[in-house]
C-alpha positions as CSV (number, residue, x, y, z in Angstrom):
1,X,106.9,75.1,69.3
2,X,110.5,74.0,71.1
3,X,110.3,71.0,72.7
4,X,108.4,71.0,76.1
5,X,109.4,68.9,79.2
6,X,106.5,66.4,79.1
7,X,103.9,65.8,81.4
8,X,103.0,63.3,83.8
9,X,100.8,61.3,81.3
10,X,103.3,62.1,78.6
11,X,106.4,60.8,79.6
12,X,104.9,57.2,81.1
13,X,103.2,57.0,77.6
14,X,106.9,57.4,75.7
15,X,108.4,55.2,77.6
16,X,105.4,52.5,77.7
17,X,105.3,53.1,73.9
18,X,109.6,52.0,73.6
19,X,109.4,49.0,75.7
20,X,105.7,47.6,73.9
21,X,107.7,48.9,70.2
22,X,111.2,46.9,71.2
23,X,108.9,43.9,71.8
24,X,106.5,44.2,69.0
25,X,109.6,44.5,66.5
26,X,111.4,41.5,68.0
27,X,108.2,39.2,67.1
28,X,108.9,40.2,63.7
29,X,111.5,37.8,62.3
30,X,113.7,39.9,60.6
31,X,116.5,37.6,60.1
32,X,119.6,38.3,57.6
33,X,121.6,35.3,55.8
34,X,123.6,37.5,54.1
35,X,124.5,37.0,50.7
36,X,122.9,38.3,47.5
37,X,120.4,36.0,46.3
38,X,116.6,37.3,47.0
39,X,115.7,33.9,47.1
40,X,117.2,33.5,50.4
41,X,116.3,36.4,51.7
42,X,113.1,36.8,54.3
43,X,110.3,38.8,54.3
44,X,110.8,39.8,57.8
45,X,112.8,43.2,56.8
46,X,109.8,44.2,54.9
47,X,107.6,43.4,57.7
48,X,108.9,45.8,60.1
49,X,109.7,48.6,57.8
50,X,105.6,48.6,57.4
51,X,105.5,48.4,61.0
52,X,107.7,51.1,61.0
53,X,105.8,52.8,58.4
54,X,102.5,52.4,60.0
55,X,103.3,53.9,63.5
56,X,104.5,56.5,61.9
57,X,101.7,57.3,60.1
58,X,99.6,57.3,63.2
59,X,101.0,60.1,64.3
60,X,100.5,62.1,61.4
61,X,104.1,62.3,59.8
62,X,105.0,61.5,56.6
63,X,107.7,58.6,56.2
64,X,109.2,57.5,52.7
65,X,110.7,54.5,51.8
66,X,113.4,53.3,49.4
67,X,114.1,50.1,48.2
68,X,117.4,49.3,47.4
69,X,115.9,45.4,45.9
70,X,113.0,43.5,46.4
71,X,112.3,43.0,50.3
72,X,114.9,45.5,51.2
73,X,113.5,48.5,52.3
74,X,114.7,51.5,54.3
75,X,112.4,53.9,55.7
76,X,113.3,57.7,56.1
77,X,111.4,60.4,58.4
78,X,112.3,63.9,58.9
79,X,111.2,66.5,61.4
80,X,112.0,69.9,60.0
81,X,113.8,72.0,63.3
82,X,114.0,75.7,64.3
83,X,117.2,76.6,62.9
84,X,117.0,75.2,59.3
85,X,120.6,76.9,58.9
86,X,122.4,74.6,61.4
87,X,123.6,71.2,60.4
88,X,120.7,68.5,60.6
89,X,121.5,65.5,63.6
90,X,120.4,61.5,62.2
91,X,119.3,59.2,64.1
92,X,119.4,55.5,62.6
93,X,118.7,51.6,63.4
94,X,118.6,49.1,62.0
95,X,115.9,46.5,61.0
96,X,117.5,43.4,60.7
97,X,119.4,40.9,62.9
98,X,121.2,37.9,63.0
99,X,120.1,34.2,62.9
100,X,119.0,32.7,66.1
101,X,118.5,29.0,66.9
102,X,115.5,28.2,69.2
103,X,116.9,25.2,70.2
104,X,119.8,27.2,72.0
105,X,117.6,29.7,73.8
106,X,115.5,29.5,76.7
107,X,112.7,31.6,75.5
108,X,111.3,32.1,72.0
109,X,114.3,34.3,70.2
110,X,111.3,36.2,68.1
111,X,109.3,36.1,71.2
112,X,109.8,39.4,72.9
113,X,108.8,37.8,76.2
114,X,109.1,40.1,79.8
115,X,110.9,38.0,82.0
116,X,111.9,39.0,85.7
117,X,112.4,42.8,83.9
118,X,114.4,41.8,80.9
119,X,112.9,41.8,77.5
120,X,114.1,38.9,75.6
121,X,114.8,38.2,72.1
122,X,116.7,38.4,69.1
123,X,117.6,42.2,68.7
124,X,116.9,42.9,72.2
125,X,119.9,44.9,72.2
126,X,120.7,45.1,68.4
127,X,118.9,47.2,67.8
128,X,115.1,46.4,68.0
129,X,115.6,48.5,71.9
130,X,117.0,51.6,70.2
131,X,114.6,51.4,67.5
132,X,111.5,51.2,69.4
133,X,112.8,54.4,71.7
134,X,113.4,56.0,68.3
135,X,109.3,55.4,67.5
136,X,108.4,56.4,70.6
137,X,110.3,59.5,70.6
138,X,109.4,61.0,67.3
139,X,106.1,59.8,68.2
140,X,105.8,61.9,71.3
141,X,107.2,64.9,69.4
142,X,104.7,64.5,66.9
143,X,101.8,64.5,68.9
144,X,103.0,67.5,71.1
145,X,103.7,69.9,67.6
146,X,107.0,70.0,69.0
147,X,110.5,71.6,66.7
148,X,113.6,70.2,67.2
149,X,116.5,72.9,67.6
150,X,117.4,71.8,64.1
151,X,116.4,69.3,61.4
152,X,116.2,65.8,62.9
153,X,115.8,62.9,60.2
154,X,115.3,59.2,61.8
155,X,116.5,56.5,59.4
156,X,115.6,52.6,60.0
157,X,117.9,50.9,58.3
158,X,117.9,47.3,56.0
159,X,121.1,44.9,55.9
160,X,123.1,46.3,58.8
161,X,123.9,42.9,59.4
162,X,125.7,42.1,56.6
163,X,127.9,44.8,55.9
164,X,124.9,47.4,55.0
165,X,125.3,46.4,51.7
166,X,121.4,46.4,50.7
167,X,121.1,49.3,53.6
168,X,123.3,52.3,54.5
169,X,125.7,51.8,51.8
170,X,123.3,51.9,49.3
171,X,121.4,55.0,50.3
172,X,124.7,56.9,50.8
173,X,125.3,55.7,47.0
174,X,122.5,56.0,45.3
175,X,120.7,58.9,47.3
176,X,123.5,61.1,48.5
177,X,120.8,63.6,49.0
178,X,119.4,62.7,51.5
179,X,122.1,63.5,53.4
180,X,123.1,67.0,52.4
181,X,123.0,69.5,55.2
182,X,123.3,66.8,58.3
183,X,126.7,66.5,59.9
184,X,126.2,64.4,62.9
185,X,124.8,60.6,63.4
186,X,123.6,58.5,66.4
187,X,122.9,55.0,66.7
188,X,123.7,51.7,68.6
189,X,126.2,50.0,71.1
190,X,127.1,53.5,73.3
191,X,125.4,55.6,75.9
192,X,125.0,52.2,78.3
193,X,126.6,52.2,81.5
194,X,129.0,50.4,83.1
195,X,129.5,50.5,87.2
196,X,133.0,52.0,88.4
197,X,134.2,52.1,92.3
198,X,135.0,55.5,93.0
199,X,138.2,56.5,94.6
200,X,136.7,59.3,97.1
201,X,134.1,57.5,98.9
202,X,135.0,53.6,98.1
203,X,131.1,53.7,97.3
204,X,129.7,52.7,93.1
205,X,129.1,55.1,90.4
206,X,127.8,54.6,86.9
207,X,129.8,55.6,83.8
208,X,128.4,56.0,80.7
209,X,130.3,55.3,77.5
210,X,130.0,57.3,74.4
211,X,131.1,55.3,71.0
212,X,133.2,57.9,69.5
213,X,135.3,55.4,67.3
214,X,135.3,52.1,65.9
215,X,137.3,49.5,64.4
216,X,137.1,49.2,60.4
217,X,136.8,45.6,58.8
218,X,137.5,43.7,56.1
219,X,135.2,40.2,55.3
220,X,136.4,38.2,52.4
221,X,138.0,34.6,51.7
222,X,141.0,32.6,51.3
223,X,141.2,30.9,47.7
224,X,144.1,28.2,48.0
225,X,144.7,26.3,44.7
226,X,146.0,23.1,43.7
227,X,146.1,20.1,42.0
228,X,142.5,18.0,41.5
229,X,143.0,13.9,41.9
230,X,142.2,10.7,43.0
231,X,142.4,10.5,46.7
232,X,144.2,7.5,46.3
233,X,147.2,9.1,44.4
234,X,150.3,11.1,46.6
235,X,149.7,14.9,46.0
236,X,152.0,17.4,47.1
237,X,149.8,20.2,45.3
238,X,146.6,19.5,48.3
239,X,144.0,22.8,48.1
240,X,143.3,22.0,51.5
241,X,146.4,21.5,52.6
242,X,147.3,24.8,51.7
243,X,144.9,26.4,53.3
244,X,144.8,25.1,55.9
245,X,148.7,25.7,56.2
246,X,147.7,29.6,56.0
247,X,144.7,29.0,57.8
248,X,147.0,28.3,61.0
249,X,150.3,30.9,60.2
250,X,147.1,34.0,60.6
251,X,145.8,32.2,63.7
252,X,149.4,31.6,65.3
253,X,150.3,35.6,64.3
254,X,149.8,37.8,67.8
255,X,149.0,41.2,66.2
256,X,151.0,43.9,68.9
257,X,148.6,45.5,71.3
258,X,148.1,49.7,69.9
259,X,146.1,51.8,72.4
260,X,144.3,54.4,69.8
261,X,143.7,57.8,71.4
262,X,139.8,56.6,72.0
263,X,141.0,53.6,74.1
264,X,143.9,56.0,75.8
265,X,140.8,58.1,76.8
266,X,138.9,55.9,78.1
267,X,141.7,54.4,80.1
268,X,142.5,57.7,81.8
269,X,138.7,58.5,82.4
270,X,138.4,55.0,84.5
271,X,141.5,55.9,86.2
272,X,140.5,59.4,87.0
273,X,137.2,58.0,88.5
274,X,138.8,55.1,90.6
275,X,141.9,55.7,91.6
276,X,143.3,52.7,89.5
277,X,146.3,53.4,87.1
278,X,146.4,51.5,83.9
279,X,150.0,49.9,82.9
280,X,150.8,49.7,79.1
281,X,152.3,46.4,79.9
282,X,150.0,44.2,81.9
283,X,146.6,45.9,81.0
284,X,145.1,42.4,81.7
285,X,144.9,43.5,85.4
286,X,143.2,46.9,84.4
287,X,140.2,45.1,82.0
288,X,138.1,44.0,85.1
289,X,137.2,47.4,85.8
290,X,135.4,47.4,82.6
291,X,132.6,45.2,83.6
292,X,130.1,44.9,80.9
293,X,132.1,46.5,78.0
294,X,134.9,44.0,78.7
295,X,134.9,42.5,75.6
296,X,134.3,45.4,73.3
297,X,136.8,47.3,74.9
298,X,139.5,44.4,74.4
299,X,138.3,44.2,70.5
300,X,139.9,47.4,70.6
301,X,143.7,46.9,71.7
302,X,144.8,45.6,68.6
303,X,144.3,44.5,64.9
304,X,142.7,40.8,64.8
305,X,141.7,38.4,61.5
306,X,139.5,35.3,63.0
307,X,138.6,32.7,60.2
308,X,134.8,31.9,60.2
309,X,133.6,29.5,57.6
310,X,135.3,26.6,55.6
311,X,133.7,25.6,52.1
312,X,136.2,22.8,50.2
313,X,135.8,19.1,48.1
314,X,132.6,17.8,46.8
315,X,133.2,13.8,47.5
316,X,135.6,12.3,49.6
317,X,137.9,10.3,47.2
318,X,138.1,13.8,45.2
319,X,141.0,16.2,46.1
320,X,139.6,19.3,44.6
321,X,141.5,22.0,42.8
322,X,140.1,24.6,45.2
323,X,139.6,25.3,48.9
324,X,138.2,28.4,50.4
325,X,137.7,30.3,54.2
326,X,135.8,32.8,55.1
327,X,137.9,35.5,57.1
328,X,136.8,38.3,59.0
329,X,139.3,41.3,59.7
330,X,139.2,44.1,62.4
331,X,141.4,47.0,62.1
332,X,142.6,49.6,64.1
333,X,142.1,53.7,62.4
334,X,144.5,53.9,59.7
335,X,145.5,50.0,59.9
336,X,144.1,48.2,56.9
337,X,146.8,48.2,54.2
338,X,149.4,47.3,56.6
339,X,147.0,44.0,58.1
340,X,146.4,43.0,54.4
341,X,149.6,43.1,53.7
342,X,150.8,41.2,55.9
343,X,147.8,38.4,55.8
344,X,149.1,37.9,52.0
345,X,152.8,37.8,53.1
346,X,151.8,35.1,56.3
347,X,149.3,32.8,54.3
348,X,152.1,32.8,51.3
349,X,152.1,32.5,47.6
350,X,149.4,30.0,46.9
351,X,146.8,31.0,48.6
352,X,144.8,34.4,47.3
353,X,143.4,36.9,49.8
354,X,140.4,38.4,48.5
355,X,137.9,41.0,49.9
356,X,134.6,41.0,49.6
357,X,133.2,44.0,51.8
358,X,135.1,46.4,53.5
359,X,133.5,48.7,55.9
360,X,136.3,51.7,57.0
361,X,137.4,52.7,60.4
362,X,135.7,55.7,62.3
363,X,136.2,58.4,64.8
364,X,134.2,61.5,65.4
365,X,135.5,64.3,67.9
366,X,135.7,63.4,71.6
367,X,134.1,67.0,72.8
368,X,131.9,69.6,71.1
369,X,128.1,70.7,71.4
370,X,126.9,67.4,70.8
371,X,128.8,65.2,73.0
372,X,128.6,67.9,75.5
373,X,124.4,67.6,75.2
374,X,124.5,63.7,75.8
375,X,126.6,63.8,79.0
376,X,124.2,66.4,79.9
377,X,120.9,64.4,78.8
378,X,122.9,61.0,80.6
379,X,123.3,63.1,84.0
380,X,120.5,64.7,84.3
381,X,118.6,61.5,84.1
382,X,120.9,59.3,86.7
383,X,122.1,62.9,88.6
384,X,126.4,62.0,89.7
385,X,127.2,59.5,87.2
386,X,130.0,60.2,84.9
387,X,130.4,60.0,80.8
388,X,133.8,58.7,79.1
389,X,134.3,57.7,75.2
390,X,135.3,54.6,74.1
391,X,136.0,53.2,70.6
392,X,134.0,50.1,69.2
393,X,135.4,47.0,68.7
394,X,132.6,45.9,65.9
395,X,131.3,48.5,63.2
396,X,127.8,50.1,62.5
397,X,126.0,52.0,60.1
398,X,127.9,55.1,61.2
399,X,130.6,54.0,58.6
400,X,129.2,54.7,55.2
401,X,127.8,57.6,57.0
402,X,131.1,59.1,57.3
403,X,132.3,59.1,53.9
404,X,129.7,62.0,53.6
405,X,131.7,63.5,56.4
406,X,129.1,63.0,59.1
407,X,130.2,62.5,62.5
408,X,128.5,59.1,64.3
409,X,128.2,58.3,67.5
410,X,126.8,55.5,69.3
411,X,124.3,56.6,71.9
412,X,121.8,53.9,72.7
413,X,121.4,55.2,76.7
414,X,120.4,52.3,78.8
415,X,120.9,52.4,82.3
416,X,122.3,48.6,83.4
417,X,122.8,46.7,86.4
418,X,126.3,46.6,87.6
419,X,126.6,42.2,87.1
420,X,125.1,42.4,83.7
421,X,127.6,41.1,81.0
422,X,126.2,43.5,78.3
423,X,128.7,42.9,75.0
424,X,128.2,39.1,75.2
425,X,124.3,39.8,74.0
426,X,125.2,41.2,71.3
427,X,124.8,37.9,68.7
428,X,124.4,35.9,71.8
429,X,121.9,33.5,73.1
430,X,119.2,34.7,75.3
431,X,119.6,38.1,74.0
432,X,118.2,40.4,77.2
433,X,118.0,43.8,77.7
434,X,116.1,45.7,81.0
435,X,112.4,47.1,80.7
436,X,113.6,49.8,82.8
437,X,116.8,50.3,81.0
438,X,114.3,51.4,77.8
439,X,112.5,53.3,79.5
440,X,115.3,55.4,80.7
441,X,116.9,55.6,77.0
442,X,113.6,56.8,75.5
443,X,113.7,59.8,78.4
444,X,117.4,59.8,78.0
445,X,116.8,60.6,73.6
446,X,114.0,62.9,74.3
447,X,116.2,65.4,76.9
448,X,119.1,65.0,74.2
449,X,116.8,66.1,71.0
450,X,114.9,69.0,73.2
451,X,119.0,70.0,73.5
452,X,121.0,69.3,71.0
């Protein structure tokens, strides 16, 4: 049967079931190090894939799993829809997150503690929120013996977190498919809202931003060689030196500021709503407007290469042969030859760029059946707010997604309050997001499956 508008009883169970699922899964320490040794790798992944797994199964559907390595697991369900004919929509998380040091935070990170209406923890916002309105969803349509309008899979993801290696990437390689007959892909950071002042009545309204691009990047290292000696002896031939030489020509380089269709859309949305132009030359003053999304949306004016870790020497009165950092690149669609080549021509002949994972740009179209079905499923929940695209500073698991030509979007709906900084959570301390702003996402994901 087509899916129902829910009762009374219903609907405050799906949303009851996100916010208790977002907390549950943030208690489950499902930290990623990164790197490919399984001996530093947690059990935590595998932990909440049986979670996953297991409310699932409650419900009476059928999930598989597939291990790309030992304590790696992604977990795959699939809802067959009315119209087998039409391309299949995804909807993925993922699983893992990002260290988090207690002694930073004012809660427990792996908590999931309510605290004056903000759930707390590490993956409060990504994506242990989007995941548990996933669950609650498919759950709810489950129960009812409710058909999608076509074939809906839900995909919860390992290693997002570095680079989707063990994850997305793998799947898309090993188990192409999987895949065959879906074209379109949601997931995280899109579909929040941001508060504009709107040029007709001086009063607020709430726009909601759609992730319809994102940057690609590039993660790799530095390799300067030399000459090893005594640290007593002159030695123009200094591994560190030189890299730390190139170290400073890439952070002295001011890439050009490039506004990519996405951004130019999003520009002339906010300016359409409030009155307030935007100026290629002093966007500074425009930013502001942007509230929450800030950040993200300044990831996206132009290329950037930020160096992250520094590994060199192994006793002081050594100089050693070798010194390496660890660089992380964000380019703009179509960029990344051109910022490569022009990293190896600033950090110079000694030094050796090299890449170690490379996750491509992304853009999916800015209109279309649906995007059209999100703005509607957005508005008809918060009735006179507005939807605009935006492109993503950061990347997701929408990326190997696309090299299958599927079209990914980020649409994690959450409904925020105007003063809350949203991009700094992500990765941040005190990770927060709104009880009430899951509950509106899981109603949010339900209207937009019922239509879509």
């Amino acid at each position: 049967m087509p899916i129902a508008d829910p009762t009374a009883d219903e609907l405050a169970l799906l949303q009851d079931e996100a916010v208790t699922f977002t907390q549950e899964l943030i208690r489950i320490d499902t930290t990623n190090f990164g790197g490919d040794d399984p001996e530093t790798w947690g059990k935590g992944e595998a932990e909440a894939a049986e979670y996953v797994v297991a409310k699932l199964r409650e419900v009476g559907l059928e999930p598989e799993v597939y291990e790309s390595a030992p304590g790696r697991p992604t977990v795959l369900v699939t809802v067959p829809g009315e119209d087998r004919e039409r391309g299949g929509l995804i909807l993925h998380g993922h699983l893992d997150v990002v260290p988090a040091k207690a002694e930073d935070w004012s809660v427990d990170p792996f908590g999931g503690e309510i605290r004056d209406g903000m759930i707390y923890g590490r993956g409060a916002v990504d994506m242990k929120d989007m995941v548990g309105m996933m669950l609650a969803v498919v759950r709810h349509l489950a129960r009812a013996g409710a058909t999608p309008p076509r074939d809906l899979r839900l995909i919860f993801f390992a290693d997002e977190e570095n680079g989707s290696v063990w994850g997305a990437k793998w799947l898309v390689k090993e188990h192409p498919e999987l895949f065959e007959g879906y074209t379109e892909a949601i997931s995280e950071v899109g579909g929040y809202s941001i508060t504009l002042p709107r040029k007709d009545d001086g009063g607020d309204v709430r726009a909601y931003l759609i992730q319809t691009a994102e940057k690609g990047y590039a993660w790799g290292r530095l390799r300067a060689t030399g000459r090893a000696g005594h640290g007593s002896v002159p030695n123009d031939e200094n591994a560190i030196v030189r890299l730390a030489r190139a170290i400073t020509a890439i952070d002295d380089h001011e890439f050009p500021i490039e506004y990519v269709a996405s951004v130019r859309a999003l520009f002339d949305g906010v300016t359409e709503i409030t009155g307030v132009g935007w100026d290629e030359g002093d966007i500074e003053s425009f930013l502001p407007l942007l509230g929450g999304a800030r950040q993200f949306v300044t990831g996206t004016l132009r290329d950037s290469a930020n160096l992250t870790q520094l590994d060199a020497g192994y006793k002081v009165n050594v100089i050693p042969q070798t010194a390496e950092a660890g660089f992380d690149v964000r380019y703009l669609p179509g960029h990344l030859d051109d910022v490569l080549d022009l990293l190896r021509e600033l950090i110079g002949p000694d030094v050796e760029l090299i890449v170690d994972n490379l996750g491509i740009d992304a853009d999916a179209p800015r209109e279309g059946d649906l995007y059209d079905a999100m703005s509607r499923a957005l508005q008809a929940e918060d009735p006179g707010s507005e939807v605009l695209p935006y492109c993503l500073s950061a990347g997701t698991d929408n990326k190997p997604l696309s090299t299958l030509g599927i079209a990914g979007y980020g649409f994690t709906p959450l409904q925020l309050p105007a003063d809350l900084d949203f991009a700094p959570l992500f990765h941040g301390i005190d990770e927060r997001v709104p009880v009430d702003a899951v509950r509106f996402g899981a109603r949010v994901l339900l209207r937009l499956l019922g239509d879509c």
